[in-house]
N, C-alpha and C positions, 0 to 999 in steps of 0.2 A: 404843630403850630398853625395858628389860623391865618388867611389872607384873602382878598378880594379879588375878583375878575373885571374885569369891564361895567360888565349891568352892575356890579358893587354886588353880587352873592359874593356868599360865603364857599368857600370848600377848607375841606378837609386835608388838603393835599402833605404828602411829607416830603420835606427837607431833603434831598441824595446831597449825599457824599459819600468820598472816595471811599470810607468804610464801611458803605451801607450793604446792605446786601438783600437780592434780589430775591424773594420768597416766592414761589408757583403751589396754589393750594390744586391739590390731585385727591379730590375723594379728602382719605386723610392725612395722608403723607404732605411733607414740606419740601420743596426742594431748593436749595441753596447754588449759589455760585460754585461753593467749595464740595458739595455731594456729586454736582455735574461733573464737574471735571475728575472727583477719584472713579465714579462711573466709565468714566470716556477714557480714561490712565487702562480700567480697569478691560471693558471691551477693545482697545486698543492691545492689548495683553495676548488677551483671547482670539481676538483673527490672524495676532502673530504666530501662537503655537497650534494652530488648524492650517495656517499655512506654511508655516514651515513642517508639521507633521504629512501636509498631503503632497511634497515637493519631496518628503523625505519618501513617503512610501512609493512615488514615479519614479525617483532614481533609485531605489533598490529592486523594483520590480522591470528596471533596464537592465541596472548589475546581476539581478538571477539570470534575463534572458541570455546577457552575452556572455556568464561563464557556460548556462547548460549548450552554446553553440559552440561555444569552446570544445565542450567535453567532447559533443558530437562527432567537430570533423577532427577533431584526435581517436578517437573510437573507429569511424569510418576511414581512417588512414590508415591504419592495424586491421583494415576488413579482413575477416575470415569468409567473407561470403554468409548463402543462407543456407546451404548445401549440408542435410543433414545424415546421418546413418540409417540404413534401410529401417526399416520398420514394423516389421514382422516376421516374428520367425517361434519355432516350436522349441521349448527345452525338454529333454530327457524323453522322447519322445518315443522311447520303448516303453516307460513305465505307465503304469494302469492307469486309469481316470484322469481328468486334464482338467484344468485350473485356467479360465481365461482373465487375462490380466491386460488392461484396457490405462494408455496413460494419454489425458488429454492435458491441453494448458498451454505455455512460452515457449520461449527456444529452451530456457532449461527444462523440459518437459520433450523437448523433441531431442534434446542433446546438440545442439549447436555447440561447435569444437571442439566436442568427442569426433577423436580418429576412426574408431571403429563401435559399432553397436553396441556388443560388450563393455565399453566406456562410458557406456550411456547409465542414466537413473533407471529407466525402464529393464535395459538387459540384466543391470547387476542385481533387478530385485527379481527380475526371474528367475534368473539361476539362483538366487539362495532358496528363493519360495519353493522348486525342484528339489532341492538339495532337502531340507527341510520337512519338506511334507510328501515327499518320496513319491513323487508326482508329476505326470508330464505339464507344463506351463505352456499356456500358445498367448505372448504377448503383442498385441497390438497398439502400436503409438499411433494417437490420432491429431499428437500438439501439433501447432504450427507458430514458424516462429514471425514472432512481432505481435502476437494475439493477447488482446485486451480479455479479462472476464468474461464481456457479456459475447464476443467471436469465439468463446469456448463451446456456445450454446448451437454456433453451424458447425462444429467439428461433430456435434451428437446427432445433426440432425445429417451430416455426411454417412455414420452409420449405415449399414442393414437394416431394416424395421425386425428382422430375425435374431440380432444380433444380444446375444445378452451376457452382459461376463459376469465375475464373480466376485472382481474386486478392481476397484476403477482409483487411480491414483490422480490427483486433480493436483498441478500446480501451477500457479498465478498468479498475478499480482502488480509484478514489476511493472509491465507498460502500463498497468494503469496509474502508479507513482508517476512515473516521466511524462504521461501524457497530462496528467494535472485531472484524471477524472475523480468525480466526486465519490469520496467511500461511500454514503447509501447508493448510489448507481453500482460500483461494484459489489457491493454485499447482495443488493438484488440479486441481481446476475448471477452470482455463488448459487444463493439458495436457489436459484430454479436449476443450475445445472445439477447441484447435487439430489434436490428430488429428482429430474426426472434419470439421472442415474439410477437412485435408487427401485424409481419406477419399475427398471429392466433389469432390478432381482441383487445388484452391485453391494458389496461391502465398498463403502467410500471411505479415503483416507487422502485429506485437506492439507497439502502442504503449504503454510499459511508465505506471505511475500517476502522474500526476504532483507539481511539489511544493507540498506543502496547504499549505506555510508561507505561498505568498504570497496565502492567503486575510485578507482587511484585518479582517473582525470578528471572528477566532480571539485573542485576549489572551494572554499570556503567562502561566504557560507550557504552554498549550496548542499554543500557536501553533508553538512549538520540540518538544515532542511529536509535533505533528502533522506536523511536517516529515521527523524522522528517523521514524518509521514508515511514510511514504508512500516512504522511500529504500530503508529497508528490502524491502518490500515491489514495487519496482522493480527491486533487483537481484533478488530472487529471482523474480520473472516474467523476465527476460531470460537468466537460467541455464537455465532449466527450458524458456523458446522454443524459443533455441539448439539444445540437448538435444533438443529434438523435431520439429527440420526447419525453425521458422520463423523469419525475420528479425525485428530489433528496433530501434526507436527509442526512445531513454532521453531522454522529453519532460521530467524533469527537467535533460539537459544540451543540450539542443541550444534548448530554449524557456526554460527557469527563469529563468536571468539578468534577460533583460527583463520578463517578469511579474510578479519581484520591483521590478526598478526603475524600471519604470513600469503598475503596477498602473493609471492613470485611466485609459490607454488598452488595456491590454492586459485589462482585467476589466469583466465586466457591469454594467450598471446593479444587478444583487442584490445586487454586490462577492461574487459565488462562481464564477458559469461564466465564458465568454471572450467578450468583445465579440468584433462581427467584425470587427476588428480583430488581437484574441486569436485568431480562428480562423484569419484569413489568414496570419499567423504559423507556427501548427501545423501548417498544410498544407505550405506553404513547406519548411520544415525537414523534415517525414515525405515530401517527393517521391523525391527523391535514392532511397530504399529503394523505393518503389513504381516507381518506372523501373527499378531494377535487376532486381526482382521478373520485366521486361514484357521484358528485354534490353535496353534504351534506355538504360543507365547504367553504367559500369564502376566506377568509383573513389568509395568510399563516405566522407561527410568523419566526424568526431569525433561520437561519441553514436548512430552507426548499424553495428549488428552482421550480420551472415549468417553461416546457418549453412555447416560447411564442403563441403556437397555438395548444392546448387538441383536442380532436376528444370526449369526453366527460368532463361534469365538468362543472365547471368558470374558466375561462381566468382569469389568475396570473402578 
């Protein structure tokens, strides 16, 4: 509608009322009173579920920390100490020619809460590999326990520069789950220990990490965390073996089962490491690949890998 100003021009001006509505030209979009506000409904929406999603992932990321301190000083009240079983010794040592057999890696590698040596992963696989291959075995354990992957790499460089065995058992893993280190930082670390294993002449065989779920004072849902990270972290140590010349034992499938389902026998007095019980178990199941390793074995069952071309052994 037309109307005048003061000097009597003319304008163009329009009529508001209460049902008018407010047009903003942007380039070529219109925007209305009624698009402002389902916009502003809309952004109001959106900083609600980023804030309550990053309020939610602070307090889960408190609830992890205070159950794994939970776990801790429950574990560290049941200490065993770090007090492991000697660590070298000869088997069968009238019999001709000798077999050096070298186990680096965790406290399951060192045998943390085996009573005696013999209870250990390392002793039980020497005497069968003796037994076996009708042959004196001089085993040296180089684990130490609390050792992350890439601390498996000063247990090699603790070596003899002379030192060379014949078949090197590697297992690890675990602290690097509980420490929260990244799997490409551990798989690194693998692959340079198992070259330069290989380096000094070694059949290598990769006991890949095992599953943390059936640790009993991990709470939920740590416990299911913990589980599928230790998996995680399993298969990519057994890709990356493979890849680089050495055999693998997935001690989540070949031991897991029973460690979940009978945890009194198969877990330490801490309820973390493996009774010996738990360890005659893990040997048991890792021999099969350690004979293969020595020749003594063709047919590898479910949960044990080779790579496709040994430097000793049968082809897998």
């Amino acid at each position: 509608m037309s109307a005048r100003n003061e000097q009597g021009q003319g304008t163009d001006a329009p009529e508001f009322t209460r049902r008018s509505r407010v047009r903003c030209h942007v380039g070529t979009d219109v925007w209305t009173h009624s698009s402002v506000r389902v916009w502003c409904r809309w952004l109001g929406g959106l900083l609600f579920v980023v804030l309550f999603s990053v309020l939610t992932m602070v307090g889960g990321v408190r609830l992890l920390r205070h159950q794994a301190a939970l776990a801790r000083a429950e574990i560290f009240a049941r200490g065993i100490g770090d007090e492991t079983p000697k660590r070298e010794k000869v088997y069968k040592h009238k019999r001709p020619g000798r077999i050096e057999l070298l186990v680096v890696g965790d406290s399951i590698a060192a045998g943390l809460g085996a009573e005696h040596r013999r209870d250990t992963i390392g002793g039980r696989l020497a005497k069968e590999v003796a037994k076996h291959a009708d042959t004196s075995v001089h085993l040296l354990t180089a684990a130490v326990v609390g050792a992350q992957t890439r601390e498996v790499l000063d247990q090699l460089d603790a070596l003899p520069a002379s030192y060379r065995p014949d078949l090197a058992v590697v297992i690890v893993g675990g602290n690097d789950v509980t420490h929260n280190v990244p799997i490409s930082r551990s798989v690194s670390a693998l692959i340079e220990v198992i070259e330069r294993l290989r380096g000094r002449g070694a059949e290598v065989i990769v006991a890949t990490c095992p599953n943390l779920g059936a640790i009993r004072p991990l709470r939920q849902p740590l416990r299911t965390l913990a589980a599928r990270r230790s998996a995680l972290l399993a298969t990519a140590q057994r890709r990356a073996a493979l890849a680089h010349g050495a055999r693998t034992v997935s001690l989540g499938r070949v031991v897991g089962r029973i460690f979940l389902a009978e945890p009194e026998t198969m877990i330490g007095l801490d309820m973390f490491h493996p009774s010996p019980g738990g360890y005659r178990r893990i040997a048991q199941a890792m021999l099969p690949s350690v004979l293969a390793a020595v020749g003594e074995a063709d047919d590898l069952p479910k949960g044990h890998w080779a790579p496709r071309t040994v430097r000793r052994g049968k082809r897998t």
